[in-house]
C-alpha positions in Angstrom: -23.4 39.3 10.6 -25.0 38.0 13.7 -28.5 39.5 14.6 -28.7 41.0 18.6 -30.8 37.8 19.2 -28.0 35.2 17.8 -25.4 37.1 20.1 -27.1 36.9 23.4 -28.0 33.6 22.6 -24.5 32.3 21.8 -23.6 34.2 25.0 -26.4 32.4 26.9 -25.1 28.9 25.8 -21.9 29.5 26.7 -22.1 30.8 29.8 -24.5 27.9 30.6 -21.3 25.3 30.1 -19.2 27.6 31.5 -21.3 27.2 34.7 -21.1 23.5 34.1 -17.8 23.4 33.8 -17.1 25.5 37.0 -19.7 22.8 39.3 -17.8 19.8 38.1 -14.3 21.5 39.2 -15.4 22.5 42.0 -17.2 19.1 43.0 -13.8 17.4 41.9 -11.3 19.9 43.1 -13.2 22.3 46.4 -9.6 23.7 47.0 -8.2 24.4 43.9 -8.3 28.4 42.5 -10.1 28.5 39.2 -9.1 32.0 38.6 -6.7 30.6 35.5 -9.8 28.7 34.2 -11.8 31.9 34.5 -9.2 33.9 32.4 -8.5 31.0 30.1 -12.4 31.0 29.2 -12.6 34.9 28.6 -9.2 34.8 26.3 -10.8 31.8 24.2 -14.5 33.5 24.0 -12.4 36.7 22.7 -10.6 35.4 20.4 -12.8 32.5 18.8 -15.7 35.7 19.0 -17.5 34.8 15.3 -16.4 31.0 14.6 -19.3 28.2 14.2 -18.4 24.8 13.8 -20.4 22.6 11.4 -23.3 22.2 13.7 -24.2 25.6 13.7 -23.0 26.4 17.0 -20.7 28.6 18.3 -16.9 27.4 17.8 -16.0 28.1 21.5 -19.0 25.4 22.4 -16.0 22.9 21.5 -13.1 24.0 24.0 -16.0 24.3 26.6 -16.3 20.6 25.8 -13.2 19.7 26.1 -12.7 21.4 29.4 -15.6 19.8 30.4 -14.1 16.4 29.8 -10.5 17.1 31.6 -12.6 18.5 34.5 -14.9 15.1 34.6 -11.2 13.2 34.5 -10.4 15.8 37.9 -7.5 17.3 36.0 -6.0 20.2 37.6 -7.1 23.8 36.7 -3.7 24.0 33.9 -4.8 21.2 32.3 -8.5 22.7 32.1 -6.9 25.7 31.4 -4.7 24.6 28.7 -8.2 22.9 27.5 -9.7 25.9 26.7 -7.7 27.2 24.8 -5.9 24.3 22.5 -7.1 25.5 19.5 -6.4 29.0 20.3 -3.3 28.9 18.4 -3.8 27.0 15.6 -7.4 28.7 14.8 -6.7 32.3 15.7 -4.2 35.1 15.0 -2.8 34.1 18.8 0.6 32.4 19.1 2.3 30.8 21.7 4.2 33.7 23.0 0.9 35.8 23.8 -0.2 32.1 26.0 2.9 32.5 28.0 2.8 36.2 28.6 -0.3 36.0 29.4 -0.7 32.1 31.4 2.8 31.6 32.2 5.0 28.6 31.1 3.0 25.9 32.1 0.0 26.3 30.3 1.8 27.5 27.5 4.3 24.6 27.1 0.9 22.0 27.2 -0.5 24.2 24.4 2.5 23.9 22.2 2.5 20.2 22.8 -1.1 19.7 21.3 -0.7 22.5 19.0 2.4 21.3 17.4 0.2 17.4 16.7 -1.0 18.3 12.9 0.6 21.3 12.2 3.2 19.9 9.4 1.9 19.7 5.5 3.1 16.0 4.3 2.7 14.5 0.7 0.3 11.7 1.9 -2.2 11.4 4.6 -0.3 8.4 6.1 2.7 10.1 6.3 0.7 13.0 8.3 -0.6 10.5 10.9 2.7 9.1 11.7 4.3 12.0 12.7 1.2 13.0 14.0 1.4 10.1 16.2 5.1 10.4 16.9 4.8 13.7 18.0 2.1 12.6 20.4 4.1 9.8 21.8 7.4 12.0 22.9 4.8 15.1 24.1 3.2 12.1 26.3 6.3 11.6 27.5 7.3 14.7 28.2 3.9 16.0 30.1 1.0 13.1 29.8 -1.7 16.3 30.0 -1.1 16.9 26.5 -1.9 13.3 25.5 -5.2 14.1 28.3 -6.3 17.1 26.1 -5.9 15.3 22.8 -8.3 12.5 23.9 -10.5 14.9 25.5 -11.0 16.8 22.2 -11.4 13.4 20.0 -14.1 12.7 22.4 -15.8 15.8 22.1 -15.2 15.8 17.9 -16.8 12.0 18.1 -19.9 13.1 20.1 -20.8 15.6 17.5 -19.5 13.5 14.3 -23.2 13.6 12.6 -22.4 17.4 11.5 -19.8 15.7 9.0 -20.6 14.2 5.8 -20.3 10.3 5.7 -16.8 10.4 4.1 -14.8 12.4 6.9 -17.4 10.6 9.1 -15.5 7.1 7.9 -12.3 8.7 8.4 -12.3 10.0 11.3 -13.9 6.8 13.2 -11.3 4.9 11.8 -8.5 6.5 13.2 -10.4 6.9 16.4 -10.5 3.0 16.5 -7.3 2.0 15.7 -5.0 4.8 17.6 -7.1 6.6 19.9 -8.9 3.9 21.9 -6.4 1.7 22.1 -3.9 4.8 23.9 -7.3 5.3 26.0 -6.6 1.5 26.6 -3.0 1.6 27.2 -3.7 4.5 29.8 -6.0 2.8 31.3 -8.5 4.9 30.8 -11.5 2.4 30.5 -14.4 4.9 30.8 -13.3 7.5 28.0 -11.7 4.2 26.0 -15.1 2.7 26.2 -17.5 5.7 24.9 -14.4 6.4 22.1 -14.8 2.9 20.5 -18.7 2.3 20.7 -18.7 6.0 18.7 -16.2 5.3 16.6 -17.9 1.5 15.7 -21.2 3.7 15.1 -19.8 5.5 12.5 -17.1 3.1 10.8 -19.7 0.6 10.1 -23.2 2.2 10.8 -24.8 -0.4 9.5 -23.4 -3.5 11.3 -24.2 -0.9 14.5 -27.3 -0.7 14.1 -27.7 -4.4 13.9 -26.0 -5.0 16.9 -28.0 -2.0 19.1 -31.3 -3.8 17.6 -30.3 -7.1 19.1 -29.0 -6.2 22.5 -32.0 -3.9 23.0 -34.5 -6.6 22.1 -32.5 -8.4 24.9 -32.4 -5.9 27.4 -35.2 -5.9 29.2 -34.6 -9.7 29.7 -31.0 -8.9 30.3 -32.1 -6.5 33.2 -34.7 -8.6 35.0 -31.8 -11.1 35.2 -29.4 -8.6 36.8 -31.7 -7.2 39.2 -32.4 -11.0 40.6 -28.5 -12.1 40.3 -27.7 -8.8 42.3 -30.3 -9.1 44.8 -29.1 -12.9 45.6 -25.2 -11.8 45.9 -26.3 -8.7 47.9 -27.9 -10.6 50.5 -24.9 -13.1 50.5 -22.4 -10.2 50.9 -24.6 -9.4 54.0 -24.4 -12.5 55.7 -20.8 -12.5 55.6 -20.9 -9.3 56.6 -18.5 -7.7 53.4 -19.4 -3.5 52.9 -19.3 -3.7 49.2 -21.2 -1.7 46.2 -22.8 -4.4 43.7 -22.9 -2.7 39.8 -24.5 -4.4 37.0 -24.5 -4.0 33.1 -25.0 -5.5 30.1 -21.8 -5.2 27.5 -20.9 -2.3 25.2 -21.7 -2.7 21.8 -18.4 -2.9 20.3 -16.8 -5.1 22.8 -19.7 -7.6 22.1 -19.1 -6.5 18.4 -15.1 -7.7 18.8 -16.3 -10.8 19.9 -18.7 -11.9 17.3 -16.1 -10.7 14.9 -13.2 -13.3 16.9 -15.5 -16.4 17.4 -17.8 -16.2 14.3 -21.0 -16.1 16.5 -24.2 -14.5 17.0 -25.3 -12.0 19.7 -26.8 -15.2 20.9 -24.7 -17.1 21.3 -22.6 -15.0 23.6 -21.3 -16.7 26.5 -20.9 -13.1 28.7 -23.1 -10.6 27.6 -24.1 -9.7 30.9 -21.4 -8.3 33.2 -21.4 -7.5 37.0 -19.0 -5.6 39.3 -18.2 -6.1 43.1 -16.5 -2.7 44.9 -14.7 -4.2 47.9 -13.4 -2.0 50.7 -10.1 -4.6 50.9 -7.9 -6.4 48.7 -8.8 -9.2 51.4 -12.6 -8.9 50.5 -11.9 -9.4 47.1 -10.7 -12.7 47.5 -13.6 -13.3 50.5 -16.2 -12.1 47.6 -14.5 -14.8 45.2 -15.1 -17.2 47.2 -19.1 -16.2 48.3 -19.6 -16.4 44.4 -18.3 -19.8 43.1 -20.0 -21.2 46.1 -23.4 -19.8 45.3 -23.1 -20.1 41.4 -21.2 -22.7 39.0 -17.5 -21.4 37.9 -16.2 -21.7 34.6 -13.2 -23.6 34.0 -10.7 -21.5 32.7 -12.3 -18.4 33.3 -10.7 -17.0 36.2 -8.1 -14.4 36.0 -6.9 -12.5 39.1 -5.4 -9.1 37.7 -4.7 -8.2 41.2 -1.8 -10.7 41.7 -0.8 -10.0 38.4 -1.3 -6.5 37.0 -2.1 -6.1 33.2 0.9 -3.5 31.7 -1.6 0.0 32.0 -1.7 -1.0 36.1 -5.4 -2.4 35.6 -6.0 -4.8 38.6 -9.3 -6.9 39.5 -10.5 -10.3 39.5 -12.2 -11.7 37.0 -14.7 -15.2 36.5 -17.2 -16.5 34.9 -19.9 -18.2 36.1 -23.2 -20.0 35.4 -27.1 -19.5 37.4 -29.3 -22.4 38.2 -31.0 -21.9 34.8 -28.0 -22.1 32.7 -27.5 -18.5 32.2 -23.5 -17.5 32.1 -22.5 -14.1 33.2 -19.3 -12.5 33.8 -18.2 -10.6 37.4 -15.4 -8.3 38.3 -14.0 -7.8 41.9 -12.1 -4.8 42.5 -11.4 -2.3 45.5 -12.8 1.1 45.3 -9.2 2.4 44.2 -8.7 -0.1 41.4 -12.3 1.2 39.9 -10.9 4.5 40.1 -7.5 3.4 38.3 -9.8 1.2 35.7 -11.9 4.3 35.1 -9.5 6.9 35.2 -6.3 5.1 34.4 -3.5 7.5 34.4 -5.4 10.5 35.0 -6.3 8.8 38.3 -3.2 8.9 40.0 -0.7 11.8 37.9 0.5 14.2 40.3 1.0 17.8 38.9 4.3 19.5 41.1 7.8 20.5 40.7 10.1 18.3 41.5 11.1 15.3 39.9 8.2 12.5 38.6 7.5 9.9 41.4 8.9 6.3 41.0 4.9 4.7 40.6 4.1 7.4 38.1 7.5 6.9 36.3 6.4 3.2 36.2 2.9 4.1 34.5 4.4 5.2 31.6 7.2 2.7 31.3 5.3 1.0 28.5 5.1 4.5 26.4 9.0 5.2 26.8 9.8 1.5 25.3 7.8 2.3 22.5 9.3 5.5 21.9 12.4 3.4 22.0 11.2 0.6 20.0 9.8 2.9 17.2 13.0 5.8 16.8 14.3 3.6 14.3 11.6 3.1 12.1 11.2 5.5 9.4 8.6 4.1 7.2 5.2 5.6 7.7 3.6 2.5 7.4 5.3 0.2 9.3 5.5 2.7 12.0 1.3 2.7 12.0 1.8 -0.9 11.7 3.8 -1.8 14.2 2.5 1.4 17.3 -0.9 -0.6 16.4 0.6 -3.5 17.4 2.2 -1.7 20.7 -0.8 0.0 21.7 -3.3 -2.8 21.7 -2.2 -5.8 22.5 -3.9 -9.0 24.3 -1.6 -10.0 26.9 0.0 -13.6 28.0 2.2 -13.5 31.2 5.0 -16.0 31.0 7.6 -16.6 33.3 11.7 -17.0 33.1 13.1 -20.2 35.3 13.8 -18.2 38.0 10.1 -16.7 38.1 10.4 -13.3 36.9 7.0 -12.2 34.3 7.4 -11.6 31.1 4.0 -9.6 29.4 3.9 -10.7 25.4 1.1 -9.9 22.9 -1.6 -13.0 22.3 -0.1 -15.7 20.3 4.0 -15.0 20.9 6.3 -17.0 20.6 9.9 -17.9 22.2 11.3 -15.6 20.1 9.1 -12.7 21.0 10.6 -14.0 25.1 13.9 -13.7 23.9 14.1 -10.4 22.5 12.4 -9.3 25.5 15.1 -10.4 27.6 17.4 -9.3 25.6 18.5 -8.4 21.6 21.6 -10.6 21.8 19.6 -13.3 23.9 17.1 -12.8 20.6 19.8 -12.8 17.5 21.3 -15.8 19.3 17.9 -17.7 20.2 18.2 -21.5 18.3 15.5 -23.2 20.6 13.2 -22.6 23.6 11.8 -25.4 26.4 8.1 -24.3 27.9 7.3 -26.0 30.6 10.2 -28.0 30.7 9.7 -29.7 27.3 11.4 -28.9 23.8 9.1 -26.7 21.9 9.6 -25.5 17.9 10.1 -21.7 17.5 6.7 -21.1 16.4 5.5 -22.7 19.5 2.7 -20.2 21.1 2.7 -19.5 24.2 0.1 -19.0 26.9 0.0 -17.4 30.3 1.5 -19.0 33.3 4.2 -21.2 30.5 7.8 -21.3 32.0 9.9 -20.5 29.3 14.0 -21.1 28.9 15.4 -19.6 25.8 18.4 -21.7 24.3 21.1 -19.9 22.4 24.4 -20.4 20.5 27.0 -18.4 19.9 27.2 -16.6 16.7 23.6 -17.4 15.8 22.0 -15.2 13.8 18.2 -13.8 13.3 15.8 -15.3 10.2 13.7 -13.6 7.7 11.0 -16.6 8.3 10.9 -14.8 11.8 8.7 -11.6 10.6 6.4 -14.0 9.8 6.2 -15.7 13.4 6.5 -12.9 16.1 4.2 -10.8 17.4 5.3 -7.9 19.5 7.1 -4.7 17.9 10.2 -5.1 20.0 11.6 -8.3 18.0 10.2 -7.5 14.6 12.1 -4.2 15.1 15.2 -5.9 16.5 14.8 -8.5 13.3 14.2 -6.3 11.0 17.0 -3.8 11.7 19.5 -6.7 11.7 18.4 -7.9 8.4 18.3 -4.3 7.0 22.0 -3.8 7.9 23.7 -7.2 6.5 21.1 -7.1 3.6 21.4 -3.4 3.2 25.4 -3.8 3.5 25.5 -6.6 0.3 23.3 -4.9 -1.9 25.5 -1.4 -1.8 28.5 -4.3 -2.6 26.4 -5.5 -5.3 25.1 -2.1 -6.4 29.1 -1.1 -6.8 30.7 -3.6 -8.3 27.3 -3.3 -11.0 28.3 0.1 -11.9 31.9 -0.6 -11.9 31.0 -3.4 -14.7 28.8 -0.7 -16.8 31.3 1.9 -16.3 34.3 -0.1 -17.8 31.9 -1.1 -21.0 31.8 2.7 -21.6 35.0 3.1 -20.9 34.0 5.7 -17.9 36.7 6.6 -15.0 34.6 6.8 -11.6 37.3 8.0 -10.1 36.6 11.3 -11.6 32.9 11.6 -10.9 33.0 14.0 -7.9 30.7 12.7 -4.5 28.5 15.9 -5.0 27.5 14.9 -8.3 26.8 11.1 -7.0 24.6 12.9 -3.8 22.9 15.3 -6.1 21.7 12.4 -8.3 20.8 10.2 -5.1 18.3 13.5 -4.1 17.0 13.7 -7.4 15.8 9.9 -6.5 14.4 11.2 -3.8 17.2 9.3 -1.3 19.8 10.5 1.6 23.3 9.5 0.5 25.0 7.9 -2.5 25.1 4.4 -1.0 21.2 4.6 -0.7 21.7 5.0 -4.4 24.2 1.9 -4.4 21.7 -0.1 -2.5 18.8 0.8 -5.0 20.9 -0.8 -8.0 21.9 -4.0 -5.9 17.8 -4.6 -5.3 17.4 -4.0 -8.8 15.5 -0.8 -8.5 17.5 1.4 -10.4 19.3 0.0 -13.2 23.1 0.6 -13.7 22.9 1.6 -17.1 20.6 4.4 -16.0 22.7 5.6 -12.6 25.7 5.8 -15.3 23.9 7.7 -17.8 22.9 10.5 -15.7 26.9 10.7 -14.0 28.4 10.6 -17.7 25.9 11.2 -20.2 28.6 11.9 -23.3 29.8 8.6 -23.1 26.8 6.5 -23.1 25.6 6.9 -26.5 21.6 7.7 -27.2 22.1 4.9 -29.7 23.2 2.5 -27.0 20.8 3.5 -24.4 17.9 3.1 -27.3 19.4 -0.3 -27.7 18.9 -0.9 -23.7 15.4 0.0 -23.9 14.1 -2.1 -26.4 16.5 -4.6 -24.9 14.0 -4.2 -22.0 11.1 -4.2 -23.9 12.2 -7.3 -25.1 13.1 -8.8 -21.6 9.7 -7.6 -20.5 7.8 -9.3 -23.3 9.8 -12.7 -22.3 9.1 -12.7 -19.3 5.1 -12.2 -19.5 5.5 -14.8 -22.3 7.0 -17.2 -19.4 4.9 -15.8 -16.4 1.8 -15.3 -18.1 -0.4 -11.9 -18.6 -3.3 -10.5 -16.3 -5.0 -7.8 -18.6 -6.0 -6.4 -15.2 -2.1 -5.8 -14.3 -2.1 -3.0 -16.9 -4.8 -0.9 -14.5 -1.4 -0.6 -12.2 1.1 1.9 -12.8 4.9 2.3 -11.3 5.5 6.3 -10.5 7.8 8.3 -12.6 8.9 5.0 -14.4 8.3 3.5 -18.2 7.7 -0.4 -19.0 7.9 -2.2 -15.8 6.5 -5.6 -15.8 3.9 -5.1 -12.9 1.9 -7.9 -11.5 -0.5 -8.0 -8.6 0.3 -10.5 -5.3 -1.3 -13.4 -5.2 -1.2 -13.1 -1.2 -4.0 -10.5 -1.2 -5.2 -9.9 -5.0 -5.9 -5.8 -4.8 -8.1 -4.8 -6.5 -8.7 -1.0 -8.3 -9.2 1.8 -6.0 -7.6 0.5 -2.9 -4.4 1.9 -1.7 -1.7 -0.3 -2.9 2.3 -0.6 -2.7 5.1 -1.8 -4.8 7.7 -4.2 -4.1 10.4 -4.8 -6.4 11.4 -8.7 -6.9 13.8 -10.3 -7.7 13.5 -11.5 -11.5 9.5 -11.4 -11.4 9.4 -7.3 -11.9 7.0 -5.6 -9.0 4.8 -7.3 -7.0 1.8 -4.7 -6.2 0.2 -5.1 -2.6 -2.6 -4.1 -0.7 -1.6 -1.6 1.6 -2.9 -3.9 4.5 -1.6 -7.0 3.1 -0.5 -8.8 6.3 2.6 -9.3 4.0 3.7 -5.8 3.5 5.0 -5.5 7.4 7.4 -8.3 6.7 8.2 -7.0 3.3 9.1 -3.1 4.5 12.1 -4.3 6.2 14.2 -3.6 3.1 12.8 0.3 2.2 15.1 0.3 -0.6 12.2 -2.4 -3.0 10.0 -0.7 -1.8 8.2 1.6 -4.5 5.3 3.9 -5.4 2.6 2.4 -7.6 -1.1 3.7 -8.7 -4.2 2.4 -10.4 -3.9 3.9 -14.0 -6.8 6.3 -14.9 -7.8 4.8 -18.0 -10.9 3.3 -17.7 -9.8 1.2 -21.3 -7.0 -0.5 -19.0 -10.2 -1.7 -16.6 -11.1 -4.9 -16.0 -13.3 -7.3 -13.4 -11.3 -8.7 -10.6 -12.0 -12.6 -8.6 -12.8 -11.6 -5.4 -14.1 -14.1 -2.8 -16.0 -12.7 0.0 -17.4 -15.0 3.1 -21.3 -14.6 4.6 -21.6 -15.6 8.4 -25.1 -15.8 8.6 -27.9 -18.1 9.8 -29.0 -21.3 9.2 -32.6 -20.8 7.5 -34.3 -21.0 4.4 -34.0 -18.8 1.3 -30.9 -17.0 3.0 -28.7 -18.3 -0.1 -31.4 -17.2 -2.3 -31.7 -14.1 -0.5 -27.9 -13.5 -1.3 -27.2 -14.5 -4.5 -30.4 -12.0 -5.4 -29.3 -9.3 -4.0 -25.3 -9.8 -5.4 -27.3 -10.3 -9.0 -29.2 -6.9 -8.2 -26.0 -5.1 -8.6 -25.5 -7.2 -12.0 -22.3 -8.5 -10.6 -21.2 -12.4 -11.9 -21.0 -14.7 -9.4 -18.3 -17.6 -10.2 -18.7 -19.6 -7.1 -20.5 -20.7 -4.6 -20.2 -23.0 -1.6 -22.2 -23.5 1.9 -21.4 -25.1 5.0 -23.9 -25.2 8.4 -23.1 -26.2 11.6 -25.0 -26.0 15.0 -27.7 -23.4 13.4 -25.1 -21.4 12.0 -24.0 -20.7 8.1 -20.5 -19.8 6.1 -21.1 -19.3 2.3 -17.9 -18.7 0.3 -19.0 -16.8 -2.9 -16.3 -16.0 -5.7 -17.7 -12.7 -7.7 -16.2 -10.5 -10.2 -15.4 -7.7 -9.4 -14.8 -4.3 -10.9 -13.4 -2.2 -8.1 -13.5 -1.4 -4.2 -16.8 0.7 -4.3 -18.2 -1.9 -6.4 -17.6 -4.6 -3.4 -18.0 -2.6 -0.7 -21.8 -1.7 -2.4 -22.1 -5.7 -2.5 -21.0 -6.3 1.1 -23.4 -3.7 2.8 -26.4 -5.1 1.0 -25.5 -8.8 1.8 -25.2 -7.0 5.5 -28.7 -5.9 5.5 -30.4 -9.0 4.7 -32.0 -10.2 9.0 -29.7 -12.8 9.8 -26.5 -12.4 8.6 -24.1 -11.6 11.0 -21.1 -10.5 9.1 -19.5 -10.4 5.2 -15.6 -10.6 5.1 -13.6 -10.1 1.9 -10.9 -13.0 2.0 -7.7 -11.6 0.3 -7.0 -15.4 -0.8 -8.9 -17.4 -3.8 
């Protein structure tokens, strides 16, 4: 129990944010009533009374925080409300009737919204996420301050990560990376986005981090004395031209820099925009004017200017854009923008959402236009990971703007295609597409486009989509569209197939179907874990379930024991045939199908797992089950029929274990004893090395090395040493050998 001291001083650290927080509303809100707040902080100090989090500190420290956060973002007092106590629920004996009794409907209907995110037990963490993140997406929807609130408290968890161990650490970061920064992004939100990824990058890969905050910091005071004289020469130019504007300068946040050495294979060096600078106009007119002062006192980059203002990016960000280069050959990057589009860049959506009764204004019904499609897109996808797959796609895309003939914009992912245009037009105009011109000339399908094309889509009657088209596009809307087309002609054979199989079987037995009953078909589909006898049906036309075996469970008196002992060593036999034919990889016995006997298992050659990572089955046809990383680039395309697809694990026996090729690639620099360096430190960790082969160019180094390796922690050892040696930049495992 908590001594006198610990009490008043838990109440004296409270009460100290609770001040805080009541300055910042007040500076950001002077006529709003903070009365709710008030109440809303008393029922959540009540009620959380007791509760630490890891850190030691009092548990309501955390709502405080989050409070805190909506309050920065000038969120109205039911938001901040609501804030305070969004954990109330879930981490107390409250429930959401006492909220409304005692804060009314509002605040009570945002509470549910969060509180129902993560409430559901699921067999797998994946699955948990998805509806996790499907929730989110129809409660943003429905009130966006729930979305607000579930940002706010990720930022608050990812400022006090270090109380976790390294493990949840990883975890957490992760998911922080690749969903909640990029719906940060897609709001717009480019302040909380920002803070969310540099955390997240500091924990995910703390070493690489570290790295990169040594090298920008041994470039900053450099990088500083070169803003300050840039800034002071554009200042005095704004002056003379007689333009009110604020001048801001920076140098780049660590992961976006990070992203970029990743893309281009560089060094921190050899960064063409580290430094960044930021004009606040008064007038859309001044931007331009500024624009215009800059390339005439500095150099432009060709190909470097983008005006956002003309052309809005999809989360409403506008500004203009260049690049340019000093008299001494230095390149840095400047934004124009008017003090409302800082605000809107900032704040995004939180900027501009107006809390009332009353239906939602047209602009504000357009700023979440983009989260309604996806809702759309994604309602038909049931798989948990292709819907992570394919929302990751959705929520972070980098953006081309084409155009139709008659000039209206299309907005496409990087690196689409014609038939990504099409099904944006249209589904029919996509199912029908058999040729596109760009630009006024005849391009192939896989043709990429880039912003400013002119794009006509050509189509014929009675055309329909490919499979080689999951391997071309690139937004979610036509691999959706593609994919659900395929599943329902594909889907509609294979129950044809899967019939007229267990028609065959049943006639060699001599069974009457007619007189198996639908509930006893339906009960045996459950027992397989599927909906409805013709997902049973379509399971034998794949070739996942064998007739012989559907048949034995609907009649089990007529298929003899003797005769279904015959089928299995039949099987066996088959099974030995065909690794006689295909070959044997000892290391495919480490893999294990589910609830199933002697399945010929092999590993995919596309991405060679290897033991310990999370890994997928896909049953072939004729070659037994292909087993796939579960980020394979493959597995997207492959998930389109969910009938192959099936649950496979890396057998426990450590008799079954064997070394795995694996070839990794070093980015580093060009210097001696860095391939000594390399190799000794891969020996140090007695791992054999197969292959080895160096290239240079320009000062900088790849080295391809092929190791054997015995299983993910093993590598992932190898790959944070190699990362610590001064001078490599990065270490990427290539799924290929």
């Amino acid at each position: 129990m908590a001594t006198l001291r610990e009490q008043i001083a838990t109440t004296a650290l409270t009460v100290t944010k609770f001040r805080e927080l009541l300055r910042t509303m007040r500076a950001n809100r002077p006529s709003d009533n903070l009365e709710l707040v008030r109440k809303a902080y008393e029922f959540s100090q009540k009620h959380h009374q007791g509760q630490t989090r890891a850190s030691g500190e009092p548990y309501l420290v955390h709502p405080l925080g989050v409070a805190l956060v909506l309050a920065e973002m000038k969120m109205d007092p039911v938001a901040v409300a609501a804030g305070l106590l969004h954990d109330s629920v879930e981490d107390t004996s409250v429930t959401i009737v006492d909220i409304r009794k005692e804060f009314g409907e509002q605040v009570a209907h945002i509470v549910e919204g969060v509180t129902k995110i993560g409430q559901i037990d699921f067999a797998t963490r994946e699955e948990q996420q998805a509806e996790n993140l499907r929730k989110m997406m129809l409660a943003m929807v429905d009130d966006i301050r729930v979305v607000l609130i579930k940002l706010a408290d990720r930022l608050h968890n990812m400022r006090t990560l270090e109380h976790l161990d390294p493990e949840r650490q990883q975890k957490i970061a992760k998911e922080t990376l690749e969903i909640y920064g990029p719906i940060a992004h897609r709001l717009g939100m480019g302040k909380i986005r920002g803070e969310l990824e540099d955390l997240g990058f500091r924990y995910m890969d703390p070493i690489t981090y570290q790295q990169m905050h040594g090298a920008v910091e041994a470039r900053r005071k450099q990088g500083e004395q070169f803003l300050a004289r840039v800034e002071h020469v554009l200042r005095d130019k704004l002056k003379e031209a007689g333009i009110t504007a604020r001048v801001e300068s920076r140098i780049k946040r660590l992961f976006s820099i990070h992203k970029k050495l990743v893309r281009q294979k560089i060094s921190v060096d050899q960064v063409y925009d580290l430094y960044a600078m930021r004009v606040i106009t008064q007038s859309v007119q001044d931007c331009y004017a500024v624009l215009g002062i800059v390339h005439n006192v500095w150099r432009p980059v060709p190909g470097r200017i983008k005006d956002f203002i003309a052309m809005p990016r999809p989360n409403f960000y506008q500004s203009l854009h260049t690049s340019v280069i000093t008299e001494d050959g230095t390149p840095f990057e400047l934004q124009i923008r008017t003090e409302e589009m800082h605000r809107m860049a900032e704040e995004g959506i939180a900027a501009h959402w107006k809390y009332k009764d009353g239906p939602v204004s047209a602009q504000d019904e357009q700023r979440l236009a983009w989260l309604r499609q996806v809702v759309e897109w994604q309602r038909d996808v049931s798989d948990p990971s292709e819907f992570l797959s394919t929302l990751k796609i959705d929520l972070y895309p980098e953006e081309v703007y084409t155009f139709t003939p008659k000039g209206k914009v299309v907005v496409l992912p990087r690196d689409s295609t014609p038939i990504d245009f099409a099904y944006t037009i249209h589904t029919e105009v996509g199912h029908s597409c058999v040729g596109a011109k760009v630009n006024g000339r005849m391009v192939p399908l896989r043709h990429k486009l880039h912003s400013g094309d002119i794009v006509e889509i050509l189509t014929q009657p009675g055309h329909k989509p490919s499979r080689d088209w999951l391997g071309v596009v690139k937004s979610s809307r036509a691999r959706n569209k593609i994919k659900h087309w395929l599943n329902l002609h594909q889907r509609e054979r294979a129950i044809e197939i899967g019939r007229k199989l267990i028609e065959k079987e049943a006639r060699k037995y001599r069974v009457a179907l007619k007189e198996i009953k639908d509930e006893e078909l339906r009960k045996i589909a459950s027992d397989y874990g599927l909906g409805q006898p013709d997902d049973l049906m379509a399971g034998i036309g794949y070739g996942k379930y064998s007739a012989r075996q559907i048949l034995a469970r609907l009649a089990p008196a007529a298929t003899e024991p003797l005769d279904m002992g015959k089928e299995t060593a039949k099987s066996g036999g088959l099974a030995s045939v065909v690794r006689r034919v295909f070959g044997s990889d000892s290391n495919n016995n480490a893999i294990r199908v589910k609830g199933q006997g002697d399945l010929l298992v092999y590993r995919a050659r596309c991405c060679n797992p290897i033991r310990g990572e999370a890994v997928v089955g896909y049953v072939t046809r004729g070659k037994g089950v292909a087993v796939h990383a579960l980020n394979c680039p493959n597995v997207v395309n492959l998930l389109y029929e969910p009938e192959r697809r099936i649950d496979v694990e890396w057998a426990q026996d450590d008799s079954v274990a064997g070394s795995y090729p694996v070839k990794i690639t070093v980015f580093c620099d060009d210097r001696f004893g860095m391939l000594k360096q390399i190799t000794s430190v891969i020996s140090d960790t007695k791992t054999n090395i197969r292959n080895v082969e160096a290239r240079t160019s320009n000062g900088q180094g790849n080295i391809d090395v092929i190791l054997d390796i015995i299983d993910l922690k093993h590598l992932e050892n190898i790959i944070n040493g190699v990362r610590k040696i001064p001078g490599v930049h990065d270490v990427q495992r290539l799924q290929k050998i």
